[in-house]
C-alpha positions as CSV (number, residue, x, y, z in Angstrom):
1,X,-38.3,-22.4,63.9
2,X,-40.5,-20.2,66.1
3,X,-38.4,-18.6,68.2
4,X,-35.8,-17.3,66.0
5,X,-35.5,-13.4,64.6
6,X,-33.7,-13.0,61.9
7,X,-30.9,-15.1,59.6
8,X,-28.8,-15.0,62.9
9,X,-26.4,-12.6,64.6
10,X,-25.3,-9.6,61.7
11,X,-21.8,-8.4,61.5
12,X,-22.1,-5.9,64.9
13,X,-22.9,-9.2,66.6
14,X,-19.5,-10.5,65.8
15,X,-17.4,-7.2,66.0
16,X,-19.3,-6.8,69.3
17,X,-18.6,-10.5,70.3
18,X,-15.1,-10.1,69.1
19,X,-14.0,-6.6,70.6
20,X,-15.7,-7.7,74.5
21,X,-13.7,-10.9,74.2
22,X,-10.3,-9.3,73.4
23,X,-11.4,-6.9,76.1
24,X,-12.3,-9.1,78.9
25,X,-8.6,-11.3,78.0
26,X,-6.8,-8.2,78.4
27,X,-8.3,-7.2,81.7
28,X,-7.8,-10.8,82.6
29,X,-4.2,-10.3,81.8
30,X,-3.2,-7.0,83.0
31,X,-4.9,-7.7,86.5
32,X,-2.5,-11.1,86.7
33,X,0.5,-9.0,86.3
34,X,-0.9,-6.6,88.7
35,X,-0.9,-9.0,91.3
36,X,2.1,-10.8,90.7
37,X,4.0,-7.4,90.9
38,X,2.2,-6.6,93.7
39,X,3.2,-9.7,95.6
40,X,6.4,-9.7,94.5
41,X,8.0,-6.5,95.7
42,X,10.6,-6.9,98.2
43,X,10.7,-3.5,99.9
44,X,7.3,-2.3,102.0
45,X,5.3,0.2,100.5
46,X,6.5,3.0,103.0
47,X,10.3,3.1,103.0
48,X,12.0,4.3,106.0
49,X,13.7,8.0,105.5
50,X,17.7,8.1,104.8
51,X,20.3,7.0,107.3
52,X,21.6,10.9,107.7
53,X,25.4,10.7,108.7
54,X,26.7,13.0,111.8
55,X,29.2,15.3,111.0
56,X,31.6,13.5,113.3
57,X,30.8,11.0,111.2
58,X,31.4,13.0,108.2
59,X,35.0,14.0,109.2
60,X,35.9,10.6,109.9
61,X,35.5,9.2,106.5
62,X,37.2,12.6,105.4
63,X,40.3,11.9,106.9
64,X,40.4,8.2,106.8
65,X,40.0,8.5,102.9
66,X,42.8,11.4,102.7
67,X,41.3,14.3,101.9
68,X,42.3,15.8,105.5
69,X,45.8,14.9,107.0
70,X,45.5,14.3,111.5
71,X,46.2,17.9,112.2
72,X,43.1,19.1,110.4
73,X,41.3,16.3,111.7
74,X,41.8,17.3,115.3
75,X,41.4,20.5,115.1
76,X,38.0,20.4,113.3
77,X,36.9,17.9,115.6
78,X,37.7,19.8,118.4
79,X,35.7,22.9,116.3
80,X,32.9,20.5,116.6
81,X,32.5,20.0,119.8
82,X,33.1,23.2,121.0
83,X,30.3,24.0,119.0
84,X,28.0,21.5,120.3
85,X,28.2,23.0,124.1
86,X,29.2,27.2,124.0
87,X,30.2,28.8,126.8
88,X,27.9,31.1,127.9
89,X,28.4,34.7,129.0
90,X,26.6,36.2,132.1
């Protein structure tokens, strides 16, 4: 024939063929996967921060799981608010 160089492709040829097709599969691959776990998250990508708990709030599952008997409860609730607006001194 007279357009052929050669006896054909030489043993590069093939590791080259061979090594560019495993390649492009695994690209092939790994970018399905990317998108199906991309597509498939259930939260958003920017969470909202942390529900932060008041201390009211605090003291309130404090006593109603025992650790604090009424008394305590009262009082440090009252500590609270008096807190929360001091009397000022001229």
């Amino acid at each position: 024939m007279m357009f052929w160089y050669g006896n054909g492709m030489s043993g590069w040829g093939y590791a080259l063929m061979t090594i560019s097709t495993v390649v492009f599969w695994a690209l092939v691959i790994a970018g399905a996967i990317a998108l199906v776990r991309y597509f498939g998250r259930t939260q958003p990508l920017s969470s909202p921060p942390p529900h932060r708990l008041t201390p009211e709030q605090v003291l309130a599952e404090r006593f109603a799981r025992g650790e604090i008997d009424e008394d305590e409860y009262h009082r440090r609730l009252h500590t609270l608010h008096a807190d929360a607006h001091p009397v000022r001194k001229a």
